[in-house]
C-alpha positions in Angstrom: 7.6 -26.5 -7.1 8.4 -25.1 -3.4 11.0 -23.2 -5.1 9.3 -21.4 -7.6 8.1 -18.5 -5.3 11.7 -17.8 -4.2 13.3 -18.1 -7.9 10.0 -15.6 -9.5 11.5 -13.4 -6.5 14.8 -13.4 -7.2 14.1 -13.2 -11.5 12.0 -10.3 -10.2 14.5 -8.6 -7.7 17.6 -9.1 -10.5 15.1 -6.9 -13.3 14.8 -4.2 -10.7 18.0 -3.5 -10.0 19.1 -4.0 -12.6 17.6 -0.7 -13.8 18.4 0.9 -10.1 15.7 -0.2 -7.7 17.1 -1.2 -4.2 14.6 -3.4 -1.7 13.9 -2.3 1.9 16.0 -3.7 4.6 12.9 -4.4 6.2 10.5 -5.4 3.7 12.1 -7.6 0.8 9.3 -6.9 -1.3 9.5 -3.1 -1.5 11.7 -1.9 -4.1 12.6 1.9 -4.3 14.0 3.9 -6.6 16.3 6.3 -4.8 16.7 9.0 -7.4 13.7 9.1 -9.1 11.3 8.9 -6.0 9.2 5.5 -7.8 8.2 2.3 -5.5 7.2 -1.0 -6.3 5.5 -3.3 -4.0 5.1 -6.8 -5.0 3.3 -9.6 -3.2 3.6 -12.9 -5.3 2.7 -11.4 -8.6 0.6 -8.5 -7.5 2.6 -5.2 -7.9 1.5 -1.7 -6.9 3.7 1.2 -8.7 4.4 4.7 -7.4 6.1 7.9 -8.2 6.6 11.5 -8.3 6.7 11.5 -12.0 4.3 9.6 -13.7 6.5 9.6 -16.7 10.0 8.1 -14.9 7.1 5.1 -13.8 6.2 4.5 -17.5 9.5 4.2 -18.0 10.1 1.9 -15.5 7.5 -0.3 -16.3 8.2 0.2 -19.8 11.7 -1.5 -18.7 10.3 -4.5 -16.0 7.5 -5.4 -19.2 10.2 -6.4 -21.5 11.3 -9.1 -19.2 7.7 -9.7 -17.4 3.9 -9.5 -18.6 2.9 -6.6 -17.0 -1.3 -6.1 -17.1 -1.9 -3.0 -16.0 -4.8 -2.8 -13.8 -5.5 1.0 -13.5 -6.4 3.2 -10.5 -5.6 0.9 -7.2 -8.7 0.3 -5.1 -7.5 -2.6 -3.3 -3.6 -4.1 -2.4 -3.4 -7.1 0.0 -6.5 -6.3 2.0 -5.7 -2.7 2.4 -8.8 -0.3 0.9 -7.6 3.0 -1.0 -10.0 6.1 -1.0 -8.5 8.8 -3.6 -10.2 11.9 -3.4 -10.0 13.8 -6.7 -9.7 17.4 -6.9 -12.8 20.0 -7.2 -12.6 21.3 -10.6 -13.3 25.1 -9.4 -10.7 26.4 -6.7 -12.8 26.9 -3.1 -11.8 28.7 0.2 -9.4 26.2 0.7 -7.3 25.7 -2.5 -3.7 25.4 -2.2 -4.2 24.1 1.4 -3.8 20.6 2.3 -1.4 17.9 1.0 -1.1 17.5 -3.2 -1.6 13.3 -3.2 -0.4 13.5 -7.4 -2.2 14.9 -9.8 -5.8 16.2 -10.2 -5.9 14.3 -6.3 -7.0 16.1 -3.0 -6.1 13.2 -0.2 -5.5 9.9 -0.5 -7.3 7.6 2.4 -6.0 3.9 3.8 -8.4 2.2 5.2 -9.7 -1.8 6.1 -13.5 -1.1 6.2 -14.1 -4.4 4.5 -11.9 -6.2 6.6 -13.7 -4.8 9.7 -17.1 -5.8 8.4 -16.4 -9.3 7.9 -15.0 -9.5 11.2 -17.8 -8.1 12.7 -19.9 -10.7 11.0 -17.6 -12.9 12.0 -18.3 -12.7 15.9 -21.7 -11.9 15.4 -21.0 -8.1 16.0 -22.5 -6.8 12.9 -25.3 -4.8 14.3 -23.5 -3.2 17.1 -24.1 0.8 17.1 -20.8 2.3 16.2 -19.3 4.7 18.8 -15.9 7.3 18.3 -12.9 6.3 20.1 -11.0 9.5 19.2 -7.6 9.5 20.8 -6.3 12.7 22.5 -3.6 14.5 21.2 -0.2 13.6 22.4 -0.8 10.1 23.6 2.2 8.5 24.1 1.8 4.8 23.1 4.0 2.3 25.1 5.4 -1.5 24.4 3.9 -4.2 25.6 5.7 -5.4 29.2 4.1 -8.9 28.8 4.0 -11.8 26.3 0.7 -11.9 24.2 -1.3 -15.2 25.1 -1.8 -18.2 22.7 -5.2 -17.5 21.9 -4.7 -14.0 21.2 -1.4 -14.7 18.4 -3.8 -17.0 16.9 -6.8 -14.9 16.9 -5.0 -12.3 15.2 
């Protein structure tokens, strides 16, 4: 049973390339497609599919679902604690149409965000009604690396 996990992988990882997906070097469970601009994140059996073209992702899950039961889920709201915000597209052009990023179609923006997270945190350490206040950063701050080893407490805390 410990080996499941690493053989649904590797079952997983052979189906994908075998139709031209290539993982990260650095993440193992991102698979990208390098001519036809798709991505597949998997955690365990939670997938999140990307692309330029909705149509080369059909296809590609069209592919994977022979091999795999595939349920898809629709629009993502939520992937591995990370919140998405997509902000659809006013149907009458304003002052500003045509400016701004194109997030895929009929979309404005697309926003990231771990507002739940932060919330139960807050509740957490008892922080929850604590008056909010902007930290804005300043342009052109230059983060650096730490000189110094993180304590115990602080690699457990988070």
């Amino acid at each position: 049973l410990k080996q499941s996990p690493r053989l649904w992988y590797e079952y997983l990882a052979s189906i994908l390339k075998a139709i031209g997906f290539v993982t990260l070097p650095y993440d193992q469970g991102a698979f990208v497609h390098p001519t036809k601009g798709l991505v597949i994140l998997c955690h365990v059996d939670d997938f999140l599919a990307l692309g330029e073209s909705e149509a080369e992702l059909d296809k590609a899950l069209e592919e994977v679902s022979r091999k795999i039961k595939l349920q898809e889920l629709g629009e993502v709201s939520t992937f591995l604690g990370i919140e998405f915000s997509l902000e659809k597209k006013s149907e009458k052009p304003g002052p500003n149409s045509g400016q701004g990023p194109n997030i895929g179609q009929g979309y404005k923006s697309l926003k990231l965000h771990q507002t739940k997270y932060v919330k139960n945190m807050l509740k957490r350490f008892g922080k929850e009604n604590l008056a909010p206040v902007l930290t804005l950063v300043q342009d052109g701050v230059k983060l650096q690396k730490a000189t110094s080893e993180p304590s115990k407490e602080d690699v457990n805390l988070y």
